[in-house]
N, C-alpha and C positions, 0 to 999 in steps of 0.2 A: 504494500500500500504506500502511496506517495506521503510522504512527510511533510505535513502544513505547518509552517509557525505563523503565528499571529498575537499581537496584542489583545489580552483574556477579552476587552469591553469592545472590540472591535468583534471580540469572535458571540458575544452576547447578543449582538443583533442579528445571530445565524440563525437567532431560536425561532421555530414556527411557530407563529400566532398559535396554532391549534393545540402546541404544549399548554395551555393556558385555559383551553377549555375543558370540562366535565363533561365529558363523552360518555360517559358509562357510570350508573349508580354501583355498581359492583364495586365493595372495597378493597381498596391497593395498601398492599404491605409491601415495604423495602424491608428487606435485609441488610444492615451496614455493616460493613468489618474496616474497622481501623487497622494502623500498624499498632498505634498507640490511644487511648483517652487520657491519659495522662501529660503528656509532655506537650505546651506549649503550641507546638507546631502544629498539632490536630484540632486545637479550642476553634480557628477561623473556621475551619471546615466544618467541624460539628454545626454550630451557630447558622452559617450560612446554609445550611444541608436543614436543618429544622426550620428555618424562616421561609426557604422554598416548597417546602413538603406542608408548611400552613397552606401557604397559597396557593397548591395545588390541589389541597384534601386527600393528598395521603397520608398513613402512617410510614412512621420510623421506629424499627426494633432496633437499636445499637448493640453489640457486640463488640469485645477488645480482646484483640490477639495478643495484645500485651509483649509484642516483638517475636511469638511464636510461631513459627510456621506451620507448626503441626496442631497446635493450637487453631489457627485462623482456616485449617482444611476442615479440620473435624466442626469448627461454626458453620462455616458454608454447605458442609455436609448436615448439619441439621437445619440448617434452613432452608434444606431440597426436603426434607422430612415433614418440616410444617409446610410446606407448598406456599411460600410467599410468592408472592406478585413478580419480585425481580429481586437482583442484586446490584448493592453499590461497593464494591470492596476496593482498599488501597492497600497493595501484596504485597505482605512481608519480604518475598523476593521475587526475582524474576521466573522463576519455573518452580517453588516450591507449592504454590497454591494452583498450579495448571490443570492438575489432574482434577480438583476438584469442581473448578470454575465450570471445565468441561461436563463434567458428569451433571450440574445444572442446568446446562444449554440442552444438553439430550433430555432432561427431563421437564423440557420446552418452558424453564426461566431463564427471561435474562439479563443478563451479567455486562454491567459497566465499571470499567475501572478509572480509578481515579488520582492523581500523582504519580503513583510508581507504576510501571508497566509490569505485564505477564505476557511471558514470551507463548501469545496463541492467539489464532484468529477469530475462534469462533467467540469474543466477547462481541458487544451490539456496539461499543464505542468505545474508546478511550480518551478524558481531557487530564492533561498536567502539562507541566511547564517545559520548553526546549532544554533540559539539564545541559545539553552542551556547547550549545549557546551562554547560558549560564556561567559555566565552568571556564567559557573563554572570558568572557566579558569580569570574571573576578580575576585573569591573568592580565587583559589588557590594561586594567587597570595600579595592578600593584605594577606592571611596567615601567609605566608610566610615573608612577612616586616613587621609585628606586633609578629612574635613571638610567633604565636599561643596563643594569647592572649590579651585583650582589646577589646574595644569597635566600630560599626561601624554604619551609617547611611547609610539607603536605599532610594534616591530617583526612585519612578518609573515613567513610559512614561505614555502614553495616556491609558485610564482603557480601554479594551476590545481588544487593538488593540495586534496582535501579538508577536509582540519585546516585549513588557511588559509584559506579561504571563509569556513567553521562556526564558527571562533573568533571570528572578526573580524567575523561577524554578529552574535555574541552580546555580545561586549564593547561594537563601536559602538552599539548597539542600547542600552545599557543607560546607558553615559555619555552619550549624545544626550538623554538625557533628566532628565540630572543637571544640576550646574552646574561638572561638572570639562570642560576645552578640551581636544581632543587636538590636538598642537600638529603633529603632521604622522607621515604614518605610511609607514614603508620595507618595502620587501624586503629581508629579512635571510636567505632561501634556508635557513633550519633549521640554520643554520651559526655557529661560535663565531666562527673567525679575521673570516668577512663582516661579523657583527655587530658583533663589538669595531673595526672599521674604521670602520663605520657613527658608531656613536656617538662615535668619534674627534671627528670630524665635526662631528656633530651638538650636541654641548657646546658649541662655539662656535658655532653657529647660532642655539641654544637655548639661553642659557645659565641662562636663569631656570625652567628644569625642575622640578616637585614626584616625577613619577613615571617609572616605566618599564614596561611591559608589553608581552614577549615570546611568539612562540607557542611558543615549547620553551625548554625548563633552558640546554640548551647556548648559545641568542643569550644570555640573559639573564646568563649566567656573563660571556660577552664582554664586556657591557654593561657588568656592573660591573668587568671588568679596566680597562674603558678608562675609567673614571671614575677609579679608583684611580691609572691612568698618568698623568689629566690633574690629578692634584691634588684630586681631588673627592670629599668621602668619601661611599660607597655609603650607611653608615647614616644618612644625614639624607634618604637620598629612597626612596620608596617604591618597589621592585622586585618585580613577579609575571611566575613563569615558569610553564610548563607541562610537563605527564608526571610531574613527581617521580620523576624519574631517579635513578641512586645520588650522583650528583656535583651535585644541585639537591639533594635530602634531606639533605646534608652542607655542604651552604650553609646551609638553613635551621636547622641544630640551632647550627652556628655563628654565627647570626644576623648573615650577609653576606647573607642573601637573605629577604625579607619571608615570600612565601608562593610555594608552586606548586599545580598542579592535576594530583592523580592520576587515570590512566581506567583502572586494572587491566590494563595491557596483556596481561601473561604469560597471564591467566585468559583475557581474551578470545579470545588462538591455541588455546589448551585448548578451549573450548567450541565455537569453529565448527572444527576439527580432531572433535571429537565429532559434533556433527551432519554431516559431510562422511563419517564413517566408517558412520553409521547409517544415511545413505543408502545404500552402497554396498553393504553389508549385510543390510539388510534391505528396504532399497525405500524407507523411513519418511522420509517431508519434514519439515520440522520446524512446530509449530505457527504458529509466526510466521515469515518469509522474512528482516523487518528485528529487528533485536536491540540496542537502545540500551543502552549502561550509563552510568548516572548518575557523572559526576565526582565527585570529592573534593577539597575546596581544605585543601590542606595547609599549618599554620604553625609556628614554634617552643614555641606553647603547646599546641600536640593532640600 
């Protein structure tokens, strides 16, 4: 399938009017599976995913994988059991929850993904953001405040899952061809406490560091705690994190944090929640299956 990116509020005006309408008195149940309800980064999504499920008059069951993949198979496995309406799931990784998505589509519900991708066709849609688009637009920019030169650290997210493939495609992709070194690059599991141990660490391995680059707000918060612990003050090195979470947006106005990269999250559960209910509705597939939303790198001067 051809790969569309677009700006999320550009891609909101793709929605059919007829998402909109009560087509059928039969009540609809979503199935939702988070990666997480807990952290931060799923609260926009929740929020805007229940605000559109008002306006649409359907329900929402939520479910939390709670980062389990075995976990989030065996929910969507029971929610081919309760026979809901359709699914909204955002996969723990790219092929751990495949088997099960599928065995929902044959048991004629369907299944929209949301953020992270599943490496399979037969879901009805998929909307999240161009990660590696993303992942470049956080290299071109620490390039740029380093001077095309010096050194940087890469923590990455959870191994297999989406976001961390995409980002760290697009970031290395883009400093490979710079003249900044990355000086070695970790699993930081999307985690603050892991991360800030990480770069404990890594300070002293590295200690001639110019940057940082995390795949979410929360390692990059870490990072700079453990800089702070270890005597190192964050503002002389350049730090980018990703999502522009409430507590990365509050780093960067405080300028404890350089930049991060916004992908609209909450909008995106809004929109494939819409095309998931227009199916069910009305029949109506959506024009395009893949749905890109262009990031936004977020600083203390926008």
């Amino acid at each position: 399938m051809k790969r569309v990116a677009f700006v999320l509020l550009a891609a909101a005006l793709l929605i059919p009017t007829a998402v909109f309408a009560r087509g059928t008195t039969d009540p609809i149940t979503i199935g939702v599976s988070f990666v997480s309800l807990k952290y931060p980064y799923f609260v926009p999504m929740r929020i805007d995913a229940e605000k559109t499920a008002a306006n649409l008059g359907v329900k929402l069951v939520f479910v939390d994988a709670n980062g389990s993949s075995s976990k989030q198979s065996s929910d969507v496995e029971d929610f081919v059991k309760q026979k809901v309406s359709g699914i909204l799931i955002d996969p723990v990784t790219v092929d751990s929850v495949v088997p099960a998505i599928e065995k929902a589509v044959a048991a004629g519900i369907p299944v929209a993904t949301v953020d992270r991708e599943a490496h399979t066709d037969k879901a009805l849609a998929h909307v999240g953001p161009d990660e590696v688009e993303g992942g470049r637009a956080a290299a071109r920019y620490l390039i740029d405040r380093l001077g095309n030169k010096g050194s940087v650290i890469e923590l990455e997210g959870t191994p297999g899952a989406s976001p961390t493939i995409s980002r760290k495609q697009g970031f290395d992709e883009v400093i490979g061809k710079s003249k900044v070194k990355i000086l070695t690059s970790q699993d930081g599991e999307f985690d603050r406490g892991t991360a800030a141990m990480i770069m404990a660490r890594l300070i002293k391995d590295y200690p001639k560091f110019d940057a940082v680059f995390a795949h979410n707000d929360d390692m990059i918060i870490g990072v700079i705690q453990a800089m702070s612990d270890a005597g190192t003050n964050p503002s002389t090195k350049v730090t980018v994190g990703y999502d522009a979470s409430s507590d990365g947006l509050t780093y960067v106005k405080q300028g404890k944090l350089s930049a991060t990269v916004a992908t609209f999250q909450g909008q995106q559960a809004s929109l494939a929640l819409s095309i998931l209910v227009d199916y069910i509705k009305n029949r109506k597939k959506p024009e395009r299956a893949l749905l890109y939303v262009t990031p936004k790198l977020v600083t203390s001067s926008q």
